[in-house]
Every structure is written in structure tokens, then in C-alpha cells.
LUMVEX-118107 format. One line per 8 residues: number of its first residue (from 1); their letters; for each residue z, y, x of N, C-alpha, C, O. Coordinates in Angstrom, 1 decimal. Layout:
BEGIN
NUM	A	Z Y X Z Y X Z Y X Z Y X ~ ... $
***
This chain:
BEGIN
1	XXXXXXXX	71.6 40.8 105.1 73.0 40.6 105.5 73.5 42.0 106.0 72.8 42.9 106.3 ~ 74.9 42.0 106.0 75.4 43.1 106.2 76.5 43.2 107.3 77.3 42.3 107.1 ~ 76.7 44.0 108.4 78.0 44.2 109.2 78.8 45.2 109.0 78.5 46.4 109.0 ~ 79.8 44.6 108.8 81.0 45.8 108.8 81.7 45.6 110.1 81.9 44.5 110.6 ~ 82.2 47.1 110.8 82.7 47.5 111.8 84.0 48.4 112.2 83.8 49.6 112.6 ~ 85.0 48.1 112.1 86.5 48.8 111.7 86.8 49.0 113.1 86.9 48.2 114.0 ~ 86.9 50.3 113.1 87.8 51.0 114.4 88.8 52.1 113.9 89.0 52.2 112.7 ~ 89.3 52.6 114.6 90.5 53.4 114.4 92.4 53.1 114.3 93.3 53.9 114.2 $
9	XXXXXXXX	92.5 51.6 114.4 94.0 51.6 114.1 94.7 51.7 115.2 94.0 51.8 116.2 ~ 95.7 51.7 115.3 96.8 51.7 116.5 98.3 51.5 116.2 98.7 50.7 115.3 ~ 98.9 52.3 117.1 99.9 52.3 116.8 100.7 53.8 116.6 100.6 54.8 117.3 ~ 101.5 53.6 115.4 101.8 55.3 115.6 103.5 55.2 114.7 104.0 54.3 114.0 ~ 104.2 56.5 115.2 105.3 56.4 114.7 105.4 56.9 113.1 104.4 57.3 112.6 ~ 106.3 56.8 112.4 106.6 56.8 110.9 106.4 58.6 111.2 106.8 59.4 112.0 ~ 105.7 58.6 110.2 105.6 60.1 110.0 104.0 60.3 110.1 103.2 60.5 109.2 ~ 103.8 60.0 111.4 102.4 59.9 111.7 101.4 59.8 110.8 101.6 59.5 109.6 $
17	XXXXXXXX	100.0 60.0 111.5 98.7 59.8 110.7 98.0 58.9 111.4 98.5 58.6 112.4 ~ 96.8 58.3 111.1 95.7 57.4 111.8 94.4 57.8 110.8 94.6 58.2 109.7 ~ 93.1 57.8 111.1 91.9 57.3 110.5 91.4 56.4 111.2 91.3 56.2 112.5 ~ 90.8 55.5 109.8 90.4 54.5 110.1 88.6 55.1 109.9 88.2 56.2 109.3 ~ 87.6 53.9 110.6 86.5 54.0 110.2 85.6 52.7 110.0 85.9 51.8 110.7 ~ 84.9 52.6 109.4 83.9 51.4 109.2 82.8 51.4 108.6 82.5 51.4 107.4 ~ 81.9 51.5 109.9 80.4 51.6 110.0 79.5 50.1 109.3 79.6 48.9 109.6 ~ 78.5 50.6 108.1 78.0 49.1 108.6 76.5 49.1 108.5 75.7 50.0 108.6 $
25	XXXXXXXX	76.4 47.8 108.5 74.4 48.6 108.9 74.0 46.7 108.3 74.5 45.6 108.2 ~ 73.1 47.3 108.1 72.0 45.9 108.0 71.2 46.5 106.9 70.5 47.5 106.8 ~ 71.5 45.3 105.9 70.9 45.6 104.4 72.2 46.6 103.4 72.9 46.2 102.5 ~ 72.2 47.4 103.9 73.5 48.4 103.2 72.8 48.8 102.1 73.4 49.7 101.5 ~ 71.4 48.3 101.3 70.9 48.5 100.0 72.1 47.9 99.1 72.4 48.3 98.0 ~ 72.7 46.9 99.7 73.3 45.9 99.0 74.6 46.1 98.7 74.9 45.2 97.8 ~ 75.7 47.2 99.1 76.6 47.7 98.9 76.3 48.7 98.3 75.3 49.5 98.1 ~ 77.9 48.6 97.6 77.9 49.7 96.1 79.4 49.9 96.5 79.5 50.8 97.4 $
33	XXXXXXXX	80.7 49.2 96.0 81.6 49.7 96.6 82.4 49.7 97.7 83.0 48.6 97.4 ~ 83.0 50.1 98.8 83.6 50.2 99.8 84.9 50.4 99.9 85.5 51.1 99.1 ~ 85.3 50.0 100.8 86.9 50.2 100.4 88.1 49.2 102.1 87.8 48.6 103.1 ~ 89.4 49.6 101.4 89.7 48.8 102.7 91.2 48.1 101.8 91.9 48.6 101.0 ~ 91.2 46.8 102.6 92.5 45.9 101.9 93.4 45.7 103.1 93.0 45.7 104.3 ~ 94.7 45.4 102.7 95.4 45.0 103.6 96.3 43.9 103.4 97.0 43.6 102.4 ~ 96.3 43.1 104.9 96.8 41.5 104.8 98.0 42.1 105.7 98.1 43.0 106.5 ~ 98.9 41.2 105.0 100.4 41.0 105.9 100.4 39.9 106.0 99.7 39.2 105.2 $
41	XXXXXXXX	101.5 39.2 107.4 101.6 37.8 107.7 101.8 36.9 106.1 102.8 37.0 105.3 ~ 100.9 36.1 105.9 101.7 34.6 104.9 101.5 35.7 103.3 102.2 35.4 102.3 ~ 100.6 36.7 103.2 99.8 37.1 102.2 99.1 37.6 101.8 99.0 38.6 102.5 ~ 98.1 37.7 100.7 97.1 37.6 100.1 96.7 39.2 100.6 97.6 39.9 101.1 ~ 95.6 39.5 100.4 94.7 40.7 100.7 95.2 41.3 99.9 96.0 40.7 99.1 ~ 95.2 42.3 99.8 95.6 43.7 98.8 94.7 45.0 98.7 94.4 45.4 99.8 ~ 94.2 45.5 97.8 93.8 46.6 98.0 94.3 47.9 98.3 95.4 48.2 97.8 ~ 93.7 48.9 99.2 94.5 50.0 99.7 93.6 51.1 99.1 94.1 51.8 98.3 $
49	XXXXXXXX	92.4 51.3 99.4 91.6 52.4 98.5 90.0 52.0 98.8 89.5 51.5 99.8 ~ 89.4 52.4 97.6 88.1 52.0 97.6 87.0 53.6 97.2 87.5 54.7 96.8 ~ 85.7 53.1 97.4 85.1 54.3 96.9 83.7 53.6 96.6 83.1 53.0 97.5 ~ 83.2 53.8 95.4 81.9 53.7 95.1 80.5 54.6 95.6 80.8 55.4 96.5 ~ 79.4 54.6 95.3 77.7 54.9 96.0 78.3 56.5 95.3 78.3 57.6 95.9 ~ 78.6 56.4 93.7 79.2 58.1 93.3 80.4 59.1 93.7 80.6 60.2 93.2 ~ 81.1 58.5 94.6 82.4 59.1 95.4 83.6 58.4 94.0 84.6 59.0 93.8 ~ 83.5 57.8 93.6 85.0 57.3 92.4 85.7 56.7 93.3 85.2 55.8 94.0 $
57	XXXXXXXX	86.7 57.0 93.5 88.1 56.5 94.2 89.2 55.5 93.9 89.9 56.1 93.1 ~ 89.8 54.4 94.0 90.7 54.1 93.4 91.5 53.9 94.4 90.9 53.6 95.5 ~ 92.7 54.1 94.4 94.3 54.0 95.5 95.5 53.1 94.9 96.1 53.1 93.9 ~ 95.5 52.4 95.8 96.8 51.4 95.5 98.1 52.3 95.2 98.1 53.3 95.9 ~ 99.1 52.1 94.4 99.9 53.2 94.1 101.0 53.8 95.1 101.5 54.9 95.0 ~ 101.0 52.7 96.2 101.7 52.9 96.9 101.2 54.2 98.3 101.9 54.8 99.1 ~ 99.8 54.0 98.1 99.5 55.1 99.2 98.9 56.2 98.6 98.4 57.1 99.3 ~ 98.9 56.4 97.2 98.5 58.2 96.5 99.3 59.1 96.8 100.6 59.1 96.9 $
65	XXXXXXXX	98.6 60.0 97.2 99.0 61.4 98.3 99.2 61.2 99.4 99.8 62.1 100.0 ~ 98.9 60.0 100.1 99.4 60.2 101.9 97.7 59.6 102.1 97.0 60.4 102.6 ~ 97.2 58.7 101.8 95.6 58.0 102.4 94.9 58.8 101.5 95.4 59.3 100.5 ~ 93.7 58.9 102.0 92.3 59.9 101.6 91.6 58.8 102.0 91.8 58.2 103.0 ~ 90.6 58.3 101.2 89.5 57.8 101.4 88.0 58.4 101.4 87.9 59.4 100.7 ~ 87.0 58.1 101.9 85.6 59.2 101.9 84.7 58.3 102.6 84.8 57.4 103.3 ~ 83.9 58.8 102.2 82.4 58.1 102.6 81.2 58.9 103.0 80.9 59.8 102.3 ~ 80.4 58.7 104.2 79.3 59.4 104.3 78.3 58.2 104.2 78.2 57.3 105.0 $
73	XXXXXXXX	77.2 58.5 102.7 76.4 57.6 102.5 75.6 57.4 103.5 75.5 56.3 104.0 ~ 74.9 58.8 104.3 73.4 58.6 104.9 73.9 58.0 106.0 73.0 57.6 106.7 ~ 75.4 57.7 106.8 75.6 57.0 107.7 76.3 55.8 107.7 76.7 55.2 108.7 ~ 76.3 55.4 106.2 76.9 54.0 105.4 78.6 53.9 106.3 79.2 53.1 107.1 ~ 78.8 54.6 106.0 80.1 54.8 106.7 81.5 55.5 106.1 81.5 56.6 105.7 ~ 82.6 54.7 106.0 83.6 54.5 105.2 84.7 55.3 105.9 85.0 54.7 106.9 ~ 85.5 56.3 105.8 86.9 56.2 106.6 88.0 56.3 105.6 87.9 56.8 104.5 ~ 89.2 55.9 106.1 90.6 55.7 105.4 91.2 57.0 105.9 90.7 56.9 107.1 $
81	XXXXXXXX	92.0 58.3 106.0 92.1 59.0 106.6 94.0 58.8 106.1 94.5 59.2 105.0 ~ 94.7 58.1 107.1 96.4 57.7 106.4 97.3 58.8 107.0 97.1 59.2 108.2 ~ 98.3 59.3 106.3 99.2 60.6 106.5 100.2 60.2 105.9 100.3 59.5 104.8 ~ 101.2 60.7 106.8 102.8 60.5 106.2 103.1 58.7 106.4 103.9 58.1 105.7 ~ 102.5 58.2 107.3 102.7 56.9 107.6 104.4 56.2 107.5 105.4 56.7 108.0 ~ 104.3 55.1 106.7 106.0 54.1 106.8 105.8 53.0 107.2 104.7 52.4 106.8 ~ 106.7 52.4 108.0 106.5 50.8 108.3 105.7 50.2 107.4 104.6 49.9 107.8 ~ 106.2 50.0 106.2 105.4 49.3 105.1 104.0 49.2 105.3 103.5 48.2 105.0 $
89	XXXXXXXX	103.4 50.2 105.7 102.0 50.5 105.8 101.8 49.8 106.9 100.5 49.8 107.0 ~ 102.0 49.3 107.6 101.7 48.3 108.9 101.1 47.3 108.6 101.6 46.8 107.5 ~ 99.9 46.6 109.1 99.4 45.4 108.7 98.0 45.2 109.5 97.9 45.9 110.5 ~ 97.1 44.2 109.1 95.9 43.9 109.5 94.8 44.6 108.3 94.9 44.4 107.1 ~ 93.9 45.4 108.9 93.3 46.4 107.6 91.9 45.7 107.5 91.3 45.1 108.4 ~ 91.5 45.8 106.3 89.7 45.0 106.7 89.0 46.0 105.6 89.2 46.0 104.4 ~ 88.2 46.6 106.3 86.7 46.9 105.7 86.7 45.7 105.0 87.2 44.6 105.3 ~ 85.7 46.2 103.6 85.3 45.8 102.6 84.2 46.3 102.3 84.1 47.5 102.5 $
97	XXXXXXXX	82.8 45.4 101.8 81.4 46.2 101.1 81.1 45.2 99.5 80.5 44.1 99.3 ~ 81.4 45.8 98.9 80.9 44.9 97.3 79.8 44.7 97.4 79.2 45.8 97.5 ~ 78.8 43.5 97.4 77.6 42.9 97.3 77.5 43.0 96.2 78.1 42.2 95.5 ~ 76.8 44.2 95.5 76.0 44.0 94.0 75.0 43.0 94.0 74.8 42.4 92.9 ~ 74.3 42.6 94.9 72.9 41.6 94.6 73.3 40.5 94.8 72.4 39.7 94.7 ~ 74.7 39.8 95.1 74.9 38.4 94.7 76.2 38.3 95.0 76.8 38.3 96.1 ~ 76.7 38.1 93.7 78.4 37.9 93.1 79.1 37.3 94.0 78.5 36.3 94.4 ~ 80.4 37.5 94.6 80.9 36.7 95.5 80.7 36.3 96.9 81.3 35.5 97.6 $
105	XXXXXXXX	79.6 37.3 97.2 79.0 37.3 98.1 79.7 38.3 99.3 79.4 38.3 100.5 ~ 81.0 39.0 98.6 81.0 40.7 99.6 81.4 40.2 101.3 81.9 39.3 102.0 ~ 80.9 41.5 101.4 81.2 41.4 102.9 82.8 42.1 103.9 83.6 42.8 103.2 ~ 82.9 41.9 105.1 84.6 42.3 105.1 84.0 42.5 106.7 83.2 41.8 107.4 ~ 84.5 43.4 106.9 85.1 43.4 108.2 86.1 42.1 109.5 86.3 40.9 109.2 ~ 86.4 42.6 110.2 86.8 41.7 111.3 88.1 42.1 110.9 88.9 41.2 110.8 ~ 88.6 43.2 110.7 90.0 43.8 110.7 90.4 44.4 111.4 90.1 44.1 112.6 ~ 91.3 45.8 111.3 91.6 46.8 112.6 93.4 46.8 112.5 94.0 47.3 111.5 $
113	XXXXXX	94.0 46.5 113.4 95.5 46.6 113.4 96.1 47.5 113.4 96.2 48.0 114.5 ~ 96.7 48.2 112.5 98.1 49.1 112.1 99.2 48.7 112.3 99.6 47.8 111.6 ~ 99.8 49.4 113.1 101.6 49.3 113.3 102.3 50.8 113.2 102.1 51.8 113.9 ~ 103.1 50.7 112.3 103.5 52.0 112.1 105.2 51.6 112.6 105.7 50.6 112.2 ~ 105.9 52.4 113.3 107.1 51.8 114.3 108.1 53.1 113.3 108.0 54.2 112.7 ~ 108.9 52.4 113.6 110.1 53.4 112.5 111.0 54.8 113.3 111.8 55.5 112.6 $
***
């Protein structure tokens, strides 16, 4: 089993930056890709950016060129690094770990709160 651990959100004004981070530990053999989604009230998760065990990146369109995503393997640890922050970007954020060793299996975080104030 695996824990994911999200810290870093707050509150910050439009313009602003935040990093997020999410440590996880257990059987972290078992993650491959990492990444972080975001829930707004009354819908579905979304993805915001992810990164694989080889550094591959993918970015939701809406945050290319302001979030950086990065990973340090030997500390199984994930950060979102968000710049040029807009309301929009406000939400409930969750760590994410793709379970390669059993489908449907992945793991998420608790969630870290973003409010970006206009």
C-alpha cells in the first residue's frame, strides 16, 4: 500500500504563485505515474499535470506556461510549482500515484485547498 501526502495550498491573490507537494512512501515500487487533479464543487476530477518514473510531463491546457510539474524519485516526491495564478485555478487539489501492479487500484491523496482571490 501506498500514502500520499499533499501540503502546500493556501490562499493567495491572482497573480500569485503556490507549490504544492506530495510525499508518499510505503510500497512506492508500485507507482509509475504521478500527478495532481483538480475537483471543483458538484464536479468530476480533472487532470492538472502529471509526470512519469522518466520525467514525461503532461499539462491540462489550461495551465501550460504558468504550473511546472517535477519529481524527485529517490524522495518519491511530487511538486506542482503554480505561477501567474487566476480564480479559475481555485479548487480542492489531490495527489495522484498510478498503480502499475493492479489496474484501478491508484492511489490519491487527501487533498490540499487552493483559493486564488481575484
Amino acid at each position: 500500500h501506498v500514502q500520499l501526502v499533499e501540503s502546500g495550498g493556501g490562499l493567495v491573490q491572482a497573480g500569485g504563485s503556490l507549490r504544492l507537494s506530495c510525499a508518499a512512501s510505503g510500497s512506492t515500487f508500485e507507482i509509475n505515474n504521478m500527478g495532481w487533479y483538480r475537483q471543483d464543487p458538484g464536479k468530476q476530477r480533472e487532470l492538472v499535470a502529471s509526470i512519469n518514473n522518466g520525467g514525461d510531463r503532461k499539462y491540462a491546457d489550461s495551465v501550460k506556461g504558468r504550473f511546472t510539474i517535477s519529481r524527485d524519485n529517490a524522495a518519491n516526491t511530487v511538486f506542482l510549482q503554480m505561477n501567474t495564478l487566476r480564480p479559475e485555478d481555485s479548487g480542492l487539489y489531490y495527489c495522484y500515484g498510478e498503480n502499475v501492479w493492479r489496474v484501478g487500484a491508484d492511489y490519491w491523496g487527501h487533498g490540499t485547498q487552493v483559493t486564488v482571490a481575484s
